[in-house]
C-alpha positions as CSV (number, residue, x, y, z in Angstrom):
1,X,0.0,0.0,0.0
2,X,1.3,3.6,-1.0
3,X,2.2,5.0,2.1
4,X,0.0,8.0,1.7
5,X,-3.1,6.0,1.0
6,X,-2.2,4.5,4.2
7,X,-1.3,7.3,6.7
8,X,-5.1,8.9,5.1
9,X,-6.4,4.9,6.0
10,X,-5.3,5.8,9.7
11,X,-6.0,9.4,10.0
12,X,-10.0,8.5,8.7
13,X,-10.7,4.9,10.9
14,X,-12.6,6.3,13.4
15,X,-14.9,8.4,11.7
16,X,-15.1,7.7,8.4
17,X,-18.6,6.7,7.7
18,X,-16.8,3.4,5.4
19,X,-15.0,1.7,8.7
20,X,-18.1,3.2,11.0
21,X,-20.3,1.1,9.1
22,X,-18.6,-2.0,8.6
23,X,-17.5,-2.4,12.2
24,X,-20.9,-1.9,13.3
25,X,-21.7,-4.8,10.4
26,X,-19.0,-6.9,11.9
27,X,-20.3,-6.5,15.5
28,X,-23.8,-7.6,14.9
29,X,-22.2,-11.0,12.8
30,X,-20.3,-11.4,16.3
31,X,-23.3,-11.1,18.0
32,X,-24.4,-13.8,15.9
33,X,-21.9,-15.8,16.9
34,X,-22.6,-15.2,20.5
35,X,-18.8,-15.7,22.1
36,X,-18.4,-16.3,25.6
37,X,-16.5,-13.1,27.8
38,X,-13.2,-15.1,27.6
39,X,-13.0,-15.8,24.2
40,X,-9.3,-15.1,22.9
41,X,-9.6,-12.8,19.6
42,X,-7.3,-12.0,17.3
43,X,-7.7,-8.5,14.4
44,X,-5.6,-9.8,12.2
45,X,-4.5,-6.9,10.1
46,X,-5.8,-4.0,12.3
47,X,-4.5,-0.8,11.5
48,X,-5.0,2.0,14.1
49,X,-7.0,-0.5,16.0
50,X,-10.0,1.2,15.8
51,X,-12.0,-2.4,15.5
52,X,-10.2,-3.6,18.5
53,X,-11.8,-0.8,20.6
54,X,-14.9,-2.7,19.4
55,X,-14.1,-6.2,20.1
56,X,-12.7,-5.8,23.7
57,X,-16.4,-5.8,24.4
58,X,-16.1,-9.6,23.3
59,X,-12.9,-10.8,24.9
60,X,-9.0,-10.0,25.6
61,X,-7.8,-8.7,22.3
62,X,-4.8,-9.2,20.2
63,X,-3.8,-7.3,17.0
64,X,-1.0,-7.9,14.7
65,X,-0.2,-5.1,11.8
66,X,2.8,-5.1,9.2
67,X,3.0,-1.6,9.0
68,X,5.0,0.3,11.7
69,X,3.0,3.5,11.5
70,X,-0.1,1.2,12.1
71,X,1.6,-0.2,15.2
72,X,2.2,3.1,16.4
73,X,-0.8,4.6,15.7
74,X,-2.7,1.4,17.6
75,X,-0.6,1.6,20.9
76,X,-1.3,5.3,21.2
77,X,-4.7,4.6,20.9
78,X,-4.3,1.9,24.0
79,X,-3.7,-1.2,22.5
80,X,-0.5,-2.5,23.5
81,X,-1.2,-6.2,22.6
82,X,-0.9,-5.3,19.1
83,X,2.4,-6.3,17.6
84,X,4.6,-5.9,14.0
85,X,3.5,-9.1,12.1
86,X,2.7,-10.1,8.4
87,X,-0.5,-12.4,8.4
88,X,1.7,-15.1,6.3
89,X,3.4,-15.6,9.5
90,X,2.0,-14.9,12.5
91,X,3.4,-14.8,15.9
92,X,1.2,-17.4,18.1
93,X,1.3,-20.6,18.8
94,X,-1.5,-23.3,16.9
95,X,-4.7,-23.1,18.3
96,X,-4.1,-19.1,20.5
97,X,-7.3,-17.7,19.4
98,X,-11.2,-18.6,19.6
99,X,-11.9,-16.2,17.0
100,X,-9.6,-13.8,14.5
101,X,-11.5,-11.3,12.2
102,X,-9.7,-10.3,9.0
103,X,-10.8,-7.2,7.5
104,X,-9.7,-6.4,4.0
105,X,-6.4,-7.6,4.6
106,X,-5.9,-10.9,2.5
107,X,-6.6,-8.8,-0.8
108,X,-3.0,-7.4,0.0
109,X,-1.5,-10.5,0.7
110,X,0.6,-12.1,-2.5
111,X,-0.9,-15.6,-1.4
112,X,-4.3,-15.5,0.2
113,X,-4.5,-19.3,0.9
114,X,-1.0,-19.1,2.8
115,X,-2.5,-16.2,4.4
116,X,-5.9,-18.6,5.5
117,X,-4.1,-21.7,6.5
118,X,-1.9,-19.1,8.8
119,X,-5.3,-18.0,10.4
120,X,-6.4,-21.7,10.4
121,X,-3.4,-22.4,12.2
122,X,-3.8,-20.1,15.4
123,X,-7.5,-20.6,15.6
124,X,-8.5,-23.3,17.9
125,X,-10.9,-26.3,16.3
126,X,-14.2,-24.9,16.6
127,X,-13.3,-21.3,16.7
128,X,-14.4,-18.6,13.8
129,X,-12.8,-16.6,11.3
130,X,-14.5,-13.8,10.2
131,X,-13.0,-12.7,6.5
132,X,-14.6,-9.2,4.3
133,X,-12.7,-8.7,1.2
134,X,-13.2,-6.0,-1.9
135,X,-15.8,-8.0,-4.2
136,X,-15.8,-8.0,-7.9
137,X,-12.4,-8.4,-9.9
138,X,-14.3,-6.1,-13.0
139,X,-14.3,-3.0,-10.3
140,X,-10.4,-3.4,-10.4
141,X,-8.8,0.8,-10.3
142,X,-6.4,2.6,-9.1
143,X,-7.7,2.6,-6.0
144,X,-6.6,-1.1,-5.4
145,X,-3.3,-0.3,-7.1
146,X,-2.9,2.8,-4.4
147,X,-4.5,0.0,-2.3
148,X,-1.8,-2.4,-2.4
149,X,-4.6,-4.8,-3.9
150,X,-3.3,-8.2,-5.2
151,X,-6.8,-9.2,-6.0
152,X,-10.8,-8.6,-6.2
153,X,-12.9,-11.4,-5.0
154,X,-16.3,-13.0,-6.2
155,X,-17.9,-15.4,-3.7
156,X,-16.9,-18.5,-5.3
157,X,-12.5,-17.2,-5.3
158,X,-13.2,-16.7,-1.5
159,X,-15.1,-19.8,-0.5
160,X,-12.6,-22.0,-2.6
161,X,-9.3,-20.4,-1.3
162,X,-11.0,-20.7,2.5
163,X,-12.2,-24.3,2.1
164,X,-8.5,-25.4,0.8
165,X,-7.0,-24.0,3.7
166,X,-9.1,-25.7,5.7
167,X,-12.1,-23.8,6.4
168,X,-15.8,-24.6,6.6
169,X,-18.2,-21.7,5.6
170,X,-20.6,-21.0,7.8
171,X,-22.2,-17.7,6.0
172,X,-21.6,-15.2,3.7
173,X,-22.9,-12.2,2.1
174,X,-22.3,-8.9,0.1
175,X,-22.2,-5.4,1.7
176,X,-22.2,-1.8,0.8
177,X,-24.9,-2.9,-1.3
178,X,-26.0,1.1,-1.7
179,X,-22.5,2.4,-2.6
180,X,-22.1,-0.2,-5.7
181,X,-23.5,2.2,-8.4
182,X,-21.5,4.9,-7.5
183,X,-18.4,3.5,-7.1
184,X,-18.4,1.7,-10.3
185,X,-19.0,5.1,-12.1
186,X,-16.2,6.6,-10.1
187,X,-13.9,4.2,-10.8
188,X,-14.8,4.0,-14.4
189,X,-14.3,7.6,-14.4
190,X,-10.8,7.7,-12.9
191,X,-9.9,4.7,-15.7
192,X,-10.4,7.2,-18.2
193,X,-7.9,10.0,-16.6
194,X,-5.0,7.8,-17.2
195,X,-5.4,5.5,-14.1
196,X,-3.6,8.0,-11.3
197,X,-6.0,8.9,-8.8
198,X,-5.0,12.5,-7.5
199,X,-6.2,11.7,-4.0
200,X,-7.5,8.9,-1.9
201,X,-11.2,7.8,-2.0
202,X,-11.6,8.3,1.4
203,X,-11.9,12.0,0.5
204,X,-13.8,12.3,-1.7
205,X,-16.5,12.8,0.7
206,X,-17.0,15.5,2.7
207,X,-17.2,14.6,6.7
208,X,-20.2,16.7,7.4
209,X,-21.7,13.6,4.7
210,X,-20.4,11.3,7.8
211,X,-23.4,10.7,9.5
212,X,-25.7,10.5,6.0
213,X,-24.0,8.0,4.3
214,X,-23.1,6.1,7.5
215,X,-27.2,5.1,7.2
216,X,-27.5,2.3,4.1
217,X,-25.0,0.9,5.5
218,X,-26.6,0.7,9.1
219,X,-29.6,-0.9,7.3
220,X,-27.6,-3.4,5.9
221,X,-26.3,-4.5,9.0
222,X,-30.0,-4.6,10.2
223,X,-30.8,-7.0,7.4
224,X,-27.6,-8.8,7.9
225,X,-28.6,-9.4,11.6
226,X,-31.8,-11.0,10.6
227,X,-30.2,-13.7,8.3
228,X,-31.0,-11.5,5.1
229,X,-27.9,-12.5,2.8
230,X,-27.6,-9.4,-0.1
231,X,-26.9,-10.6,-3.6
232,X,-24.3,-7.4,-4.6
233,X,-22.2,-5.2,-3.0
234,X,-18.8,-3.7,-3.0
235,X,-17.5,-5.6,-0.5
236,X,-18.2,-9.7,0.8
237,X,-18.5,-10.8,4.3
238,X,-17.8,-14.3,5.3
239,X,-18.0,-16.2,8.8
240,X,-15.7,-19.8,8.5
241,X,-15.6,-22.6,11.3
242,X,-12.6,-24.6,11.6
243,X,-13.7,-27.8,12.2
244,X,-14.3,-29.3,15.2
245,X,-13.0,-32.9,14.8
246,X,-9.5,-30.8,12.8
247,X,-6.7,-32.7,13.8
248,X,-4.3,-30.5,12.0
249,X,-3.2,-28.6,15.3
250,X,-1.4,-31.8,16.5
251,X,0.2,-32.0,13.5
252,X,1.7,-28.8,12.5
253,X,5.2,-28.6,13.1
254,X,5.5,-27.6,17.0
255,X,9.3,-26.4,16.6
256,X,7.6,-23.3,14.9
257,X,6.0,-22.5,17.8
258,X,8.7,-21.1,20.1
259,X,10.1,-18.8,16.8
260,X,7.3,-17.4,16.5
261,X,6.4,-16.9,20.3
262,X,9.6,-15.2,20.3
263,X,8.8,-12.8,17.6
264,X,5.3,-11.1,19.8
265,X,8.0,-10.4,22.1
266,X,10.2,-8.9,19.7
267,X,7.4,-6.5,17.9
């Protein structure tokens, strides 16, 4: 990710009307889910951390982030369980976590599967993975160049890279169902301008909009609650069990273990 596009990612988390309304979309699918006070999470990929301030109302929170200004920005926001780690390789012993969210981070990984049999390998059997990615590979732009982006998904990439890494889907559904029109005719807009965005989506709307826009996607989440799954949408969400009768814990190689323990100390 251009580290512009990322510094605006971090100055916007908290109130951009985007991350307001897909952390409130993400809390009501962890309603869903209904996890005990001392579940073990893990934000895998979690920026300023802004998400974690919503799931410590679930559990005792961990976050891992590759990008040092994300760190940063997370610890002086009060999280200092989050630690410098690349999803591909993740600092935990097999089986540390209950349940890890991943949100719009394995679009920026080179190999989404290694990326998903990483998470499958620090959640315990039985535990959840909850997954949203970009959707639609024909949206592609320079915002997912400026993005980092190695990929757009449709539902059947995501089901197929989770499910050979081990997975088992629970449920899944579009988002941001409202926003779809006008995106695409953004996007095909800036294709036509020589495919160099001059600034970062996140501004092009103006905060006093915050509020406004933060509504469709407060009704999706509504809808979402009640087991509505929404055909289109900018962006998929995806819940994923690993199973309970996995043995794969026991076999992964336990000499990784202590490495990789080491490294949480060392970020």
């Amino acid at each position: 990710m251009e580290e512009s596009e990322f510094q605006a990612m971090l100055d916007e988390s908290q109130r951009h009307w985007w991350y307001r309304g897909r952390r409130r979309i993400v809390c009501d699918t962890l309603d869903g889910l209904r996890p005990p006070p001392s579940t073990r999470i893990l934000d895998a990929g979690c920026g300023s951390g802004a998400m974690l301030d919503e799931l410590a109302r679930y559990g005792e929170i961990t976050g891992v982030e590759p990008h040092p200004l994300g760190v940063a920005a997370a610890h002086r926001a009060g999280h200092p369980r989050v630690v410098r780690a690349r999803v591909e390789e993740l600092p935990f012993a097999a089986a540390s976590f209950e349940l890890v969210t991943c949100l719009d981070v394995i679009e920026h990984t080179p190999d989404d599967g290694l990326a998903l049999r990483e998470l499958h390998r620090v959640t315990v059997p039985g535990g959840h993975l909850v997954v949203t990615v970009p959707a639609y590979p024909a949206l592609w732009s320079q915002h997912d160049v400026v993005n980092g982006h190695h990929r757009r998904y449709v539902r059947r990439t995501l089901m197929s890279a989770a499910v050979d890494a081990g997975w088992r889907p629970l449920r899944d559904s579009h988002f941001n169902t409202f926003f779809l029109l006008p995106a695409a005719l953004v996007r095909i807009a800036f294709k036509g301008q020589g495919e160099r965005q001059r600034r970062s989506e996140l501004a092009l709307t103006p905060r006093s909009l915050d509020a406004i826009l933060e509504i469709p996607l407060r009704l999706e989440a509504a809808l979402l609650r009640r087991g509505v799954r929404l055909p289109a949408g900018l962006s998929l969400l995806a819940v994923f069990e690993r199973p309970k009768s996995d043995a794969r814990a026991s076999r992964l190689s336990s000499a990784a273990a202590p490495r990789r323990a080491s490294r949480l100390q060392a970020g």
